[in-house]
N, CA and C atoms as an extended XYZ file, in Angstrom:
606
Properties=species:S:1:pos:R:3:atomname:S:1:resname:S:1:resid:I:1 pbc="F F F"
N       108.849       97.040      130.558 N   UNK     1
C       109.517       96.182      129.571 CA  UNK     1
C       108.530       95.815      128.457 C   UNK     1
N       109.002       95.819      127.328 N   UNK     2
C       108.194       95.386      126.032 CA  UNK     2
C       107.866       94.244      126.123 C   UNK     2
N       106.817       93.408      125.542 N   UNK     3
C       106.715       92.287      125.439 CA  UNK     3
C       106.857       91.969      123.805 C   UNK     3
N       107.355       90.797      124.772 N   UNK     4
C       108.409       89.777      123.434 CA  UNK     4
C       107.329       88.978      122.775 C   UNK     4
N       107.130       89.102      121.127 N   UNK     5
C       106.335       88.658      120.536 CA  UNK     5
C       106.775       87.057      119.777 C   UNK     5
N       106.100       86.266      120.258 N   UNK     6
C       106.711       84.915      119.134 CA  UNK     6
C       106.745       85.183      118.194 C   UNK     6
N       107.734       84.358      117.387 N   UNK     7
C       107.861       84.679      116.053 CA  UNK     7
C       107.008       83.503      115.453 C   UNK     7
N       105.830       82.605      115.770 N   UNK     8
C       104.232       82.271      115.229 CA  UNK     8
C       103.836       83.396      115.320 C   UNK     8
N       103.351       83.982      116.179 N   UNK     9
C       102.324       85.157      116.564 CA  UNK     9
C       102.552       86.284      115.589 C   UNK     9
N       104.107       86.306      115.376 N   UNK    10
C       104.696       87.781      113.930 CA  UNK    10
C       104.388       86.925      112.443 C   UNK    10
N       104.620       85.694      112.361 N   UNK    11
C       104.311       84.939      111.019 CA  UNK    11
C       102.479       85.393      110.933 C   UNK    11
N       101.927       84.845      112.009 N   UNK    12
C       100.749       84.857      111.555 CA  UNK    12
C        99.993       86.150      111.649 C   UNK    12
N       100.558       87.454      112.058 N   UNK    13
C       100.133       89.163      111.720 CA  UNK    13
C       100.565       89.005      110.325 C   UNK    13
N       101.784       88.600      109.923 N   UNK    14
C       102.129       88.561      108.425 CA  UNK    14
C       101.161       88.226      107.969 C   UNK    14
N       100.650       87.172      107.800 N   UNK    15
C        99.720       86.242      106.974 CA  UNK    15
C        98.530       86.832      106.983 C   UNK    15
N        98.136       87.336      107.999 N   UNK    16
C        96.856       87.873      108.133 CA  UNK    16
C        97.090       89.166      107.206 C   UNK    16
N        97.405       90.148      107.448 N   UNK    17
C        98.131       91.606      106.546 CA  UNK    17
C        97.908       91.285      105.512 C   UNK    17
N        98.795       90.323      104.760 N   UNK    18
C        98.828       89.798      103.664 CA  UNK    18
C        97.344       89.189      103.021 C   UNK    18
N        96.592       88.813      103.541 N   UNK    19
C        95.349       88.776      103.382 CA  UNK    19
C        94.086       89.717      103.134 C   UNK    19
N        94.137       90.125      104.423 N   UNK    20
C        93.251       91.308      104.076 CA  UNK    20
C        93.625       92.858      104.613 C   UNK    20
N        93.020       93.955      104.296 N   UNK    21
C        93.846       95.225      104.636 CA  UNK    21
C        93.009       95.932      105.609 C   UNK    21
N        93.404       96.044      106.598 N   UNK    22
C        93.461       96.283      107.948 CA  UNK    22
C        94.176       98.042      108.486 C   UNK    22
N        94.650       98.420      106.984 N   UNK    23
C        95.732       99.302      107.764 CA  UNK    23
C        94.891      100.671      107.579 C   UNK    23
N        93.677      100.802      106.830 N   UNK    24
C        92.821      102.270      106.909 CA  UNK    24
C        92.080      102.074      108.752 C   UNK    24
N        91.891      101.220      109.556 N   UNK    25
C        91.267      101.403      110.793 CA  UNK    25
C        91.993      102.113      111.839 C   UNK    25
N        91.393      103.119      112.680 N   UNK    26
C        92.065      103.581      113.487 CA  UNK    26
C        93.568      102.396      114.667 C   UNK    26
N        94.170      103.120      114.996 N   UNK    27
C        94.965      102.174      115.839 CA  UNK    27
C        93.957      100.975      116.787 C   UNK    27
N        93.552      101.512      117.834 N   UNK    28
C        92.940      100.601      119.036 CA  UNK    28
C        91.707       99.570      118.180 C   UNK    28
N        90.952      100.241      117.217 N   UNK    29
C        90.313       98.988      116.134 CA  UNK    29
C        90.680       98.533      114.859 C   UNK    29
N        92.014       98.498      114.807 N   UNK    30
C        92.811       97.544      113.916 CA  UNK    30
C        93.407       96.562      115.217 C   UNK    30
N        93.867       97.017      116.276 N   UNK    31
C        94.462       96.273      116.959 CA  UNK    31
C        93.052       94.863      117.908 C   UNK    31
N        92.431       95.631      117.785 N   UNK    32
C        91.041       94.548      118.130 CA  UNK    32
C        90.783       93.465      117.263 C   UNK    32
N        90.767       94.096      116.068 N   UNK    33
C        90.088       93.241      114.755 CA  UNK    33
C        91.559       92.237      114.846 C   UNK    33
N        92.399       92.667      114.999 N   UNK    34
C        93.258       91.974      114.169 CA  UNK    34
C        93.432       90.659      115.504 C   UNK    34
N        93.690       91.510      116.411 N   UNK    35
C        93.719       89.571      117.503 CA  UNK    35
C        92.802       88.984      117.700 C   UNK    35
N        91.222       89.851      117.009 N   UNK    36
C        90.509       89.197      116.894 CA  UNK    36
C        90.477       87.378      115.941 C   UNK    36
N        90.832       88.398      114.532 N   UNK    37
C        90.853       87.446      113.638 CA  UNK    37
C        91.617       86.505      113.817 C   UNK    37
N        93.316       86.951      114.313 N   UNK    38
C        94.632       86.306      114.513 CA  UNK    38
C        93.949       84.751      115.637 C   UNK    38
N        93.264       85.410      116.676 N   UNK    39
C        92.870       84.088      117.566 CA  UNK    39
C        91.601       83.392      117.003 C   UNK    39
N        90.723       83.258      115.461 N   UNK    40
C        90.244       82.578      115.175 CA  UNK    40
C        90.211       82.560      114.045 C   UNK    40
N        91.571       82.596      113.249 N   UNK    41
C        91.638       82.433      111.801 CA  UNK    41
C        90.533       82.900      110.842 C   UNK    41
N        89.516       84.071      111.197 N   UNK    42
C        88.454       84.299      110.392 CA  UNK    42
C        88.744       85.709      110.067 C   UNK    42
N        88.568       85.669      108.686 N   UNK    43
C        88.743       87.163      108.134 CA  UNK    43
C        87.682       87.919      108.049 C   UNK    43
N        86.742       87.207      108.267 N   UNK    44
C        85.086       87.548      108.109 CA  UNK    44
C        84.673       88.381      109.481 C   UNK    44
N        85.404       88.210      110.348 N   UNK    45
C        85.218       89.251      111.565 CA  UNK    45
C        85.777       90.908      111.179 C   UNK    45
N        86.612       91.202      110.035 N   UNK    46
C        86.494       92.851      109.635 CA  UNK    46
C        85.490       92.891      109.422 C   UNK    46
N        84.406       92.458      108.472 N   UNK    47
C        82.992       93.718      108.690 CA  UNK    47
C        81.998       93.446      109.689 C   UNK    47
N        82.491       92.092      110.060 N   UNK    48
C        81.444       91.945      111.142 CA  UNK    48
C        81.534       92.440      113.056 C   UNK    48
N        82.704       93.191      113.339 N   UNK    49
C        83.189       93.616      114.502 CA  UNK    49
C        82.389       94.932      114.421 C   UNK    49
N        81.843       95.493      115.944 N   UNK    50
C        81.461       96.637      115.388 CA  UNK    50
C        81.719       97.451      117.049 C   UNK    50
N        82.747       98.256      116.553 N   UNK    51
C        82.817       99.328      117.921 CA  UNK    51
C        83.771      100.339      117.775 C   UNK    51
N        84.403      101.543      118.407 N   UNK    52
C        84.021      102.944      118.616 CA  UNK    52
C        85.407      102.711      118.846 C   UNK    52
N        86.357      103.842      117.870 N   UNK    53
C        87.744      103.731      118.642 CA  UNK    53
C        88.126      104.614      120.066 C   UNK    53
N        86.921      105.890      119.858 N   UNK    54
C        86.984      106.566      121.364 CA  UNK    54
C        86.760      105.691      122.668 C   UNK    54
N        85.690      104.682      122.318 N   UNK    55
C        85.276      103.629      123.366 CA  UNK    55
C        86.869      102.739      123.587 C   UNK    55
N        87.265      102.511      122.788 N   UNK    56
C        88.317      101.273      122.552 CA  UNK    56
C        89.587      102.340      123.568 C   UNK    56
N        89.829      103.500      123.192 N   UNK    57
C        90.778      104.234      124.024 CA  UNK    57
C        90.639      104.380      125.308 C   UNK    57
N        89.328      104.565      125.472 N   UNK    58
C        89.382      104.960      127.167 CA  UNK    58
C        89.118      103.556      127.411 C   UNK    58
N        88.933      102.392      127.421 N   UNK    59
C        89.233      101.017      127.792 CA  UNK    59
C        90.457      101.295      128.549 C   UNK    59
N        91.362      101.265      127.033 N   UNK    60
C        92.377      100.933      127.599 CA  UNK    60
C        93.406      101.895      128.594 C   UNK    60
N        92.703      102.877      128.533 N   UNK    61
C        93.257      103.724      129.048 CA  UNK    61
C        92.913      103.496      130.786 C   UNK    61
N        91.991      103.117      130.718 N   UNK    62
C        91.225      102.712      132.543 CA  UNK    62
C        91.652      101.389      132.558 C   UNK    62
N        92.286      100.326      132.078 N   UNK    63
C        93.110       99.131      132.044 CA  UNK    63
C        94.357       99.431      132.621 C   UNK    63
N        94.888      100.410      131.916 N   UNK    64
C        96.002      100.634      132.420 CA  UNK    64
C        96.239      101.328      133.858 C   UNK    64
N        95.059      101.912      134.041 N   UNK    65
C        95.212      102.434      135.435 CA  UNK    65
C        94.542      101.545      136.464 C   UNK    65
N        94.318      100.119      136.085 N   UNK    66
C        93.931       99.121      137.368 CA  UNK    66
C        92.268       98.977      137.265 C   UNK    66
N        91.746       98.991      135.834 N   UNK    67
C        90.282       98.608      136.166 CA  UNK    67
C        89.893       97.208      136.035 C   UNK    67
N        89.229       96.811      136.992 N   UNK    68
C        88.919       95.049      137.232 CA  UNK    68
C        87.823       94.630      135.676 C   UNK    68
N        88.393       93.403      135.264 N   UNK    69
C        88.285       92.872      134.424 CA  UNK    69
C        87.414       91.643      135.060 C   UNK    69
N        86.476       91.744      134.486 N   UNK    70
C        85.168       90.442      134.638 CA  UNK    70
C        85.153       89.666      133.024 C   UNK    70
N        85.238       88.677      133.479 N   UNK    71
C        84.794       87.401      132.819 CA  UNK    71
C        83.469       86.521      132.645 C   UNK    71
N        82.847       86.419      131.970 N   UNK    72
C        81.336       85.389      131.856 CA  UNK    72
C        81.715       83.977      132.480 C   UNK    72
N        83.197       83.341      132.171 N   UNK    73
C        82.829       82.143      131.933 CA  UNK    73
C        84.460       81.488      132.378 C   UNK    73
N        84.910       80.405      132.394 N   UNK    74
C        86.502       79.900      132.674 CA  UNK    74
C        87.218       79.917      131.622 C   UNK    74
N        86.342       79.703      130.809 N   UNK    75
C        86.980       79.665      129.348 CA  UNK    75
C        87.628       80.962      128.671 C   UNK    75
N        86.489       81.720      128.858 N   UNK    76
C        86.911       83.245      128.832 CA  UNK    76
C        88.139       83.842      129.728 C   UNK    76
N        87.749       83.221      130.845 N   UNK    77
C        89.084       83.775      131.811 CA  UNK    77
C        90.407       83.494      131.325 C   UNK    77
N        90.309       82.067      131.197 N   UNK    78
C        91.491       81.960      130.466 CA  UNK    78
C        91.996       81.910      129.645 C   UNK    78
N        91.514       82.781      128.662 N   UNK    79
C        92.025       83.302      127.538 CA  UNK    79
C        92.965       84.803      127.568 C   UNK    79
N        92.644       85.260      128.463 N   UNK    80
C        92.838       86.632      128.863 CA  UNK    80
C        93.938       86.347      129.662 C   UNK    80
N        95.003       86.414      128.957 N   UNK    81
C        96.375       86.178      129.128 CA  UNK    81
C        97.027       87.499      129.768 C   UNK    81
N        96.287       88.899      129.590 N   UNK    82
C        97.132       90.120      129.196 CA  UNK    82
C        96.772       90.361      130.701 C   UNK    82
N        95.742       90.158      131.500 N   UNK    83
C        95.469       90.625      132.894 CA  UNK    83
C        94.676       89.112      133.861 C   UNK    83
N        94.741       89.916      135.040 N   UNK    84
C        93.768       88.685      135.481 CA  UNK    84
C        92.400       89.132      135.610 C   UNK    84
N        91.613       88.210      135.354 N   UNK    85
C        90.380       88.512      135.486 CA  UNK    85
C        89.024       87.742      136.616 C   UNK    85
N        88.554       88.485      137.031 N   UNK    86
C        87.418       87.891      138.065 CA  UNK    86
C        86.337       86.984      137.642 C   UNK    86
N        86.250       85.686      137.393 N   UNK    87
C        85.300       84.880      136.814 CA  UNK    87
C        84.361       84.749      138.110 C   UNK    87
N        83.108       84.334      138.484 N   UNK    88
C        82.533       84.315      139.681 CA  UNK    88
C        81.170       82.717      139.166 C   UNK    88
N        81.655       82.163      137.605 N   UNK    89
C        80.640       81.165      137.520 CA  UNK    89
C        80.559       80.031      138.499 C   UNK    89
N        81.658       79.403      138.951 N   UNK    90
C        81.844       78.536      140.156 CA  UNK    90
C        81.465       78.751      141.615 C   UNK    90
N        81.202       80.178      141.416 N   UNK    91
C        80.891       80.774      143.046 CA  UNK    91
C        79.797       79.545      143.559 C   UNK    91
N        79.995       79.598      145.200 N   UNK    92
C        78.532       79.060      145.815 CA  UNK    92
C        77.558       79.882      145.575 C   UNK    92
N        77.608       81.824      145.539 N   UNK    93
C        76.575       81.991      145.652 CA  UNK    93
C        76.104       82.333      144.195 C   UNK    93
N        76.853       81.754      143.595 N   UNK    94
C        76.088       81.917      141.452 CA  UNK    94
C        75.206       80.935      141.666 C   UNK    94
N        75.681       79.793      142.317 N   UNK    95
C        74.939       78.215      142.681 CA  UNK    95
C        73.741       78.723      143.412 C   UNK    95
N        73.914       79.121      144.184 N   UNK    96
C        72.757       79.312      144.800 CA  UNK    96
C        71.066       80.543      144.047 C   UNK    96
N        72.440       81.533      143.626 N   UNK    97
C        71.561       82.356      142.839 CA  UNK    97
C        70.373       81.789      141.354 C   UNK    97
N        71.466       80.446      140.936 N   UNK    98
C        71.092       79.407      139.710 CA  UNK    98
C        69.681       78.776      140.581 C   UNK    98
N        69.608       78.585      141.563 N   UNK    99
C        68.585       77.500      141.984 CA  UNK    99
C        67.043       78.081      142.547 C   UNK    99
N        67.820       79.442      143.001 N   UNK   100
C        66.628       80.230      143.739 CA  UNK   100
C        65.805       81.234      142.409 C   UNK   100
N        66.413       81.944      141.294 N   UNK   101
C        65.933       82.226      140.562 CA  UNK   101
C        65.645       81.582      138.973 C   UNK   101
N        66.528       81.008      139.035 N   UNK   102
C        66.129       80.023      137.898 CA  UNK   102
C        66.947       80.945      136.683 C   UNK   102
N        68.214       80.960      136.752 N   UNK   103
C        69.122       82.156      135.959 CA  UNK   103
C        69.983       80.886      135.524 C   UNK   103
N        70.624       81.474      134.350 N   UNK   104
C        71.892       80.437      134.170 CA  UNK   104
C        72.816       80.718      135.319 C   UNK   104
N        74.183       80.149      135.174 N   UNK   105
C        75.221       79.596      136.172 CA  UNK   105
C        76.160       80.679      135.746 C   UNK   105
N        75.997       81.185      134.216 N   UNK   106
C        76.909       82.462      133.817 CA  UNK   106
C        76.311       83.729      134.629 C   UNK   106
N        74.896       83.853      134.421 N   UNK   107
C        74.338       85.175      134.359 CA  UNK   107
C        74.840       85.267      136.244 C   UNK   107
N        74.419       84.264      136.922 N   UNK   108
C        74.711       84.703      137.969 CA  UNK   108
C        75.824       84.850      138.584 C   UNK   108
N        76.905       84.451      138.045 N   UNK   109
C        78.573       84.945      138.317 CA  UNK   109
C        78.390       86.085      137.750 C   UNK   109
N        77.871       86.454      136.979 N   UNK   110
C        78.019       88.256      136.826 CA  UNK   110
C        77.713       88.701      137.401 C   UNK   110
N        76.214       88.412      138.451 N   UNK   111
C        75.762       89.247      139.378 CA  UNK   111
C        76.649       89.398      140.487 C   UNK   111
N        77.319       88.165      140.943 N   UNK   112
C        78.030       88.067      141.988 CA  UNK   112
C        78.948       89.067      141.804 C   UNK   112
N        79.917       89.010      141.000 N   UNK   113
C        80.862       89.480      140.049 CA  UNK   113
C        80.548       91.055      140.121 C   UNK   113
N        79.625       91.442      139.643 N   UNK   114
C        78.751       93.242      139.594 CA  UNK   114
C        78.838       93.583      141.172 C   UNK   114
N        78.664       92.610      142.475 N   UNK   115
C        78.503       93.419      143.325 CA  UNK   115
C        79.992       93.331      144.089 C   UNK   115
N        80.520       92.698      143.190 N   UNK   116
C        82.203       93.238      144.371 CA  UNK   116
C        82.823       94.024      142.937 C   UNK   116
N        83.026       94.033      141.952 N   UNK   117
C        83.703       95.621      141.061 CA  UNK   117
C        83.188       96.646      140.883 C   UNK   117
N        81.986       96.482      140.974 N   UNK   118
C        80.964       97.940      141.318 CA  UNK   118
C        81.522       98.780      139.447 C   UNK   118
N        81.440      100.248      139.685 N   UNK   119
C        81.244      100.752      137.876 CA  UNK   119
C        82.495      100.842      137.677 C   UNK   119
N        83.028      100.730      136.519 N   UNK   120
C        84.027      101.198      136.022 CA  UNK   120
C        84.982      100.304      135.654 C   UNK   120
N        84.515       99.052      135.643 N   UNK   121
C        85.144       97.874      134.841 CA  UNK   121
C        85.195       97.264      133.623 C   UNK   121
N        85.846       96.749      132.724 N   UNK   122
C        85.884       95.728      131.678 CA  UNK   122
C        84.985       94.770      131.644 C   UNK   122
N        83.909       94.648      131.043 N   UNK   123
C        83.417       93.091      131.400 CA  UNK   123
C        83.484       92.323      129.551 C   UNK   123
N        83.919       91.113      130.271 N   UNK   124
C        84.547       90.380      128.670 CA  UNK   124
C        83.677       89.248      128.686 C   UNK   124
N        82.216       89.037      127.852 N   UNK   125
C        81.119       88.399      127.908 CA  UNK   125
C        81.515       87.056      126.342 C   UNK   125
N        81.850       85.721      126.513 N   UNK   126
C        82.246       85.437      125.726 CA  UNK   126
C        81.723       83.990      124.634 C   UNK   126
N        81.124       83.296      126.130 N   UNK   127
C        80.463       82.089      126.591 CA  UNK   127
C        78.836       82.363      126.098 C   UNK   127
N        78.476       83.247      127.122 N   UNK   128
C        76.560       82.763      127.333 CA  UNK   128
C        76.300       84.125      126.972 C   UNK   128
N        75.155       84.305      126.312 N   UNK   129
C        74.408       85.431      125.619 CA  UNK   129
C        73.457       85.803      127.001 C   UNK   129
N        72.816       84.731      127.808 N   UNK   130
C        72.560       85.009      129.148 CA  UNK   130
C        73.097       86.084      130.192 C   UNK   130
N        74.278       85.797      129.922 N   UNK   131
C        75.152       86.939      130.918 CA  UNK   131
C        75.298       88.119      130.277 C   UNK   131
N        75.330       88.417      128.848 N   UNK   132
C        75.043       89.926      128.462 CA  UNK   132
C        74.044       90.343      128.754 C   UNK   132
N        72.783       89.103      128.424 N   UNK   133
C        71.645       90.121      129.000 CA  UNK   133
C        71.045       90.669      130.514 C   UNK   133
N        71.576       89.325      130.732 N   UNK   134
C        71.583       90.236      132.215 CA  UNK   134
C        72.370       91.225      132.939 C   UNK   134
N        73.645       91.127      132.316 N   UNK   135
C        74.443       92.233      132.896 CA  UNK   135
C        73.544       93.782      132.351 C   UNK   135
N        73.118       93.827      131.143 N   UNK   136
C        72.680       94.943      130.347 CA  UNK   136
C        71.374       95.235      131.425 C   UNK   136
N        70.514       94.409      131.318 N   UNK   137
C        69.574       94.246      132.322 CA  UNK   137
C        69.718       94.882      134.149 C   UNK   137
N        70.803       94.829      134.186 N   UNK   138
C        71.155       95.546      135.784 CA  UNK   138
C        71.559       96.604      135.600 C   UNK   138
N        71.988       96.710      133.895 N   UNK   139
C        71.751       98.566      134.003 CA  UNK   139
C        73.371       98.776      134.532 C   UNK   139
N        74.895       98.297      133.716 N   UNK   140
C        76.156       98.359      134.294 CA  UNK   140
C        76.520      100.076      133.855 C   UNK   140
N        77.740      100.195      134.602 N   UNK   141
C        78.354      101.745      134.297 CA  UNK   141
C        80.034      101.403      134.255 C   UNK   141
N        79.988      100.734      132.613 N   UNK   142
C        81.049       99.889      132.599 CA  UNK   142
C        82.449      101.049      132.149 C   UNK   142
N        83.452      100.542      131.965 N   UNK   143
C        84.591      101.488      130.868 CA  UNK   143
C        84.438      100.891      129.844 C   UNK   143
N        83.639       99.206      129.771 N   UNK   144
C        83.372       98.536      128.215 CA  UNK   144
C        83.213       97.106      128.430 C   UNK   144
N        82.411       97.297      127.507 N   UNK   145
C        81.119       95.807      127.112 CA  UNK   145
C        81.937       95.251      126.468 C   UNK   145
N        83.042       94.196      126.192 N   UNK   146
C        83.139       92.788      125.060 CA  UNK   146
C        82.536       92.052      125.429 C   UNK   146
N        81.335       92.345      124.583 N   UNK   147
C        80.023       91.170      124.264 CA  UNK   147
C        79.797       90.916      122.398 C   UNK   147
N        80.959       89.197      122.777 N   UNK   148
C        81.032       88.296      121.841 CA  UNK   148
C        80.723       86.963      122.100 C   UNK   148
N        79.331       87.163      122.778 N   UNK   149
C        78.782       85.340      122.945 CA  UNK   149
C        78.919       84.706      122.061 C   UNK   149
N        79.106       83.833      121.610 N   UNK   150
C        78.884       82.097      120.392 CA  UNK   150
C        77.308       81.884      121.055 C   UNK   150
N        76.487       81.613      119.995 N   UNK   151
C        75.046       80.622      119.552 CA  UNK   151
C        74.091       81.333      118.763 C   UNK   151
N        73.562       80.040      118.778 N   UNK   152
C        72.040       80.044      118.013 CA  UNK   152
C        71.115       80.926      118.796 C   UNK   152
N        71.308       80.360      120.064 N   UNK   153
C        69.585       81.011      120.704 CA  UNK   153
C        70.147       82.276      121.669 C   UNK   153
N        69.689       83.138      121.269 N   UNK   154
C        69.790       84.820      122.141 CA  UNK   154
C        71.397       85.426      121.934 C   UNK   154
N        71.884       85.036      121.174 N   UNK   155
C        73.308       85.551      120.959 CA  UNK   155
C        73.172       86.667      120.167 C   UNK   155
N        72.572       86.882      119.226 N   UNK   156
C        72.694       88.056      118.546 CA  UNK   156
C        71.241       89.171      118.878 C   UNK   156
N        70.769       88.753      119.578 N   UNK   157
C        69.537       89.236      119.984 CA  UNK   157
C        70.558       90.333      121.258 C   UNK   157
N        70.910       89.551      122.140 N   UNK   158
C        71.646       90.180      122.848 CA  UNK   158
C        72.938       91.098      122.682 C   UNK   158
N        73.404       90.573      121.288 N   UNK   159
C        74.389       91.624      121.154 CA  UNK   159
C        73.454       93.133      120.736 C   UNK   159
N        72.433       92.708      119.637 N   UNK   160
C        71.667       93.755      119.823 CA  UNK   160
C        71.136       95.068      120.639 C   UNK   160
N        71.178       94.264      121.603 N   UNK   161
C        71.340       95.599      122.322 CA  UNK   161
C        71.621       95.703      123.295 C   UNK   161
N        73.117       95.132      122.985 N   UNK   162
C        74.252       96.010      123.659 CA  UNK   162
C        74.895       97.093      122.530 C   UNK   162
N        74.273       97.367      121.640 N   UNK   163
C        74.608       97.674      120.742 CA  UNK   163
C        73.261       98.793      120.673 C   UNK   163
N        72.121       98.619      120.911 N   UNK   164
C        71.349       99.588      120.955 CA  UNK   164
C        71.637      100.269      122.692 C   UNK   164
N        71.898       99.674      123.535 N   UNK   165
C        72.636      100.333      125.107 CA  UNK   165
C        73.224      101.614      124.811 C   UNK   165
N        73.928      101.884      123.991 N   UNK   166
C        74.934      102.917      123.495 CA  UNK   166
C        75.869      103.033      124.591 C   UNK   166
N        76.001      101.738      125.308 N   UNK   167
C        77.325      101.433      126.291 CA  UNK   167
C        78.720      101.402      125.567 C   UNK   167
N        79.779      101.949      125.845 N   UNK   168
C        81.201      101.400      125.131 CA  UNK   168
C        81.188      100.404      124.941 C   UNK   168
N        81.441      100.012      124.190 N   UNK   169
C        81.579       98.353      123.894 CA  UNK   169
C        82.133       97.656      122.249 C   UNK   169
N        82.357       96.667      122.360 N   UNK   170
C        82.941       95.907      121.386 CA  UNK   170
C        82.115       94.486      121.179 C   UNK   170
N        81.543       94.288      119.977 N   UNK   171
C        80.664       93.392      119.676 CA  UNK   171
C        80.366       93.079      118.403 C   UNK   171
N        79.574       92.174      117.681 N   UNK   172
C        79.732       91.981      116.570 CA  UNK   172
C        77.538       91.724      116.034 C   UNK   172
N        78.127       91.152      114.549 N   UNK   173
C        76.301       91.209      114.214 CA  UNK   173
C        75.955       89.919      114.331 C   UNK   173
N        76.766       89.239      113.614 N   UNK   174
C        76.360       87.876      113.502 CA  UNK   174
C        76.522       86.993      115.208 C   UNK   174
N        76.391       85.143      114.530 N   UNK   175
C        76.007       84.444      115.702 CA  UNK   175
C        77.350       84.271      116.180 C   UNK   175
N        78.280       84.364      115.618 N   UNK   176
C        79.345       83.689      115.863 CA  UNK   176
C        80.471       84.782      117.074 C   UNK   176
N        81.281       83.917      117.585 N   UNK   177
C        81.941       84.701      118.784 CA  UNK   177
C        82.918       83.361      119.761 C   UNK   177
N        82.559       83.801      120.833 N   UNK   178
C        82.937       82.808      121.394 CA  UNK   178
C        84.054       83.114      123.056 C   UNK   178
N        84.246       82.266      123.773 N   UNK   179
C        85.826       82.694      124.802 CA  UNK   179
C        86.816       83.291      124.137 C   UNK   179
N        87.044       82.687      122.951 N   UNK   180
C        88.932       82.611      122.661 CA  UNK   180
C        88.643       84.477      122.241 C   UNK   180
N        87.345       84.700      121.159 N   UNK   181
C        87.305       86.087      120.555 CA  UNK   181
C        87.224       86.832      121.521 C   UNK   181
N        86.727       86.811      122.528 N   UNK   182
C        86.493       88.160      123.660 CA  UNK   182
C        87.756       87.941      124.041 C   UNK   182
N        88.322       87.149      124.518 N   UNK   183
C        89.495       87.242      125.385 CA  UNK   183
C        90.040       88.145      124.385 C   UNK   183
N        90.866       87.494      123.410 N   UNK   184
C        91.965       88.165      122.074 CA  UNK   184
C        91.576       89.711      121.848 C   UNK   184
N        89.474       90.046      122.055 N   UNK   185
C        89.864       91.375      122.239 CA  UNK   185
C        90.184       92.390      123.414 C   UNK   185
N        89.793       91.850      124.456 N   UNK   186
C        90.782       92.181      125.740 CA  UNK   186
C        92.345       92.529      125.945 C   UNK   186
N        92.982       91.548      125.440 N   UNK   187
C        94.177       91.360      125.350 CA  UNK   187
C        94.872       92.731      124.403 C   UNK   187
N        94.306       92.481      123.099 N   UNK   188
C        94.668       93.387      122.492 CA  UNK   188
C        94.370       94.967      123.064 C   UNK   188
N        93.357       95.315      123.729 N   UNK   189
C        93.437       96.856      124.517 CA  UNK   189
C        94.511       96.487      125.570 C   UNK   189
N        95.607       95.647      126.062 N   UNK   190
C        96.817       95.750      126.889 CA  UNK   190
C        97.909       95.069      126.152 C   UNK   190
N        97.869       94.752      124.900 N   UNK   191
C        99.138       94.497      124.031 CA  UNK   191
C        99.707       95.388      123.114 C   UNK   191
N        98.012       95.890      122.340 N   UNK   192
C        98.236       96.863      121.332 CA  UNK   192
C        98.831       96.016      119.943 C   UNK   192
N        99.931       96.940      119.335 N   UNK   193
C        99.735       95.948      118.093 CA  UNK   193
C       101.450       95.309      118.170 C   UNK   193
N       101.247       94.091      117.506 N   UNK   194
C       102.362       92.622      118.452 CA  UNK   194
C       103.094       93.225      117.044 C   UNK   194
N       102.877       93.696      116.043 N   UNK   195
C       104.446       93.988      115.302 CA  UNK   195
C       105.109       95.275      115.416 C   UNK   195
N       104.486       96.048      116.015 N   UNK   196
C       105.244       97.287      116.556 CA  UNK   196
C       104.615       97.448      118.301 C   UNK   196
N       105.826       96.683      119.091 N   UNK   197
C       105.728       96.491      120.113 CA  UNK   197
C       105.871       98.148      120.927 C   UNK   197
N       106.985       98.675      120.574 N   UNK   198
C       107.794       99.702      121.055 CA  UNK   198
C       106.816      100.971      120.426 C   UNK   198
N       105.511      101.002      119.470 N   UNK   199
C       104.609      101.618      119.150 CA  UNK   199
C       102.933      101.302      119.732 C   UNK   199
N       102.298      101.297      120.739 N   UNK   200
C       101.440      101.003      121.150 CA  UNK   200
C       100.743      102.002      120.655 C   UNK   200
N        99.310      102.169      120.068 N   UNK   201
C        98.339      102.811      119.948 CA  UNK   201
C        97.967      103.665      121.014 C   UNK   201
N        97.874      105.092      120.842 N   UNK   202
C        97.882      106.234      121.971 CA  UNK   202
C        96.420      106.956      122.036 C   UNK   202
């Protein structure tokens, strides 16, 4: 069954369209950029998004066939409306992993997180620049990196290189990012594009 798009959600693809032009990008990275922007009103994320529409296809293409979706953070999780996703920051043993190595509380829900999906998952990094680097750091064998931390300190350092990794992935240059942006680009590799429902990007 198609999913039924609000008619906010079709006003504001209008508005956005109408703004800026979106329609020379391949399908799967127009459809990124655009729920990108759509979930944080910034138009300034077209030149600043930067990823691979071959990467963006086989995402979604291993989405659709049941690949587990990891989360950094709660916030992130629940943004990611389109699937469910495995957050592991609350775990006891992230807690425990936080105390014995001296890691953030994100980085080590990823670890937790890395050893029950094993390769071939989504991981949607959205929260802590911590948890990209350490996920990058364990060396993942993902279907794709959304690594869009928010901050000042190690956020773009870390997108860096996930971006020098030459991992699939979806990420940006600047500091800015955040839960709501990773989720929206998640979502969009299992919505596709919300004004031509009955046309999904192939």
């Amino acid at each position: 069954m198609a999913r039924v798009v609000h008619r906010i959600e079709k006003q504001s693809y209008e508005i956005l369209r109408a703004r800026v032009d979106t329609s020379g990008l391949p399908p799967w990275t127009r459809a990124v950029v655009e729920r990108v922007i759509h979930a944080s009103a910034d138009i300034s994320y077209l030149p600043d998004l930067v990823c691979a529409e071959a990467d963006l296809a086989a995402a979604a293409a291993a989405l659709r066939h049941g690949a587990p979706v990891v989360a950094d953070s709660a916030m992130t999780a629940a943004g990611i409306t389109a699937r469910g996703a495995v957050c592991r920051v609350a775990d006891p043993q992230a807690a425990a992993l936080t105390r014995v190595l001296g890691i953030t509380r994100a980085a080590a829900g990823i670890r937790v997180a890395g050893s029950e999906v094993g390769p071939g998952a989504v991981w949607v990094i959205g929260t802590a620049p911590s948890a990209l680097a350490d996920l990058l750091a364990r060396g993942p064998a993902p279907a794709l990196v959304i690594g869009l931390p928010v901050g000042f300190v190690g956020a773009v350092e870390a997108k860096r290189a996930l971006r020098d990794s030459e991992l699939p992935s979806v990420t940006n240059i600047s500091e800015k990012g955040g839960a709501a942006v990773a989720a929206a680009a998640l979502n969009a590799l299992v919505y596709g594009d919300p004004l031509n429902p009955q046309e999904p990007p192939s």
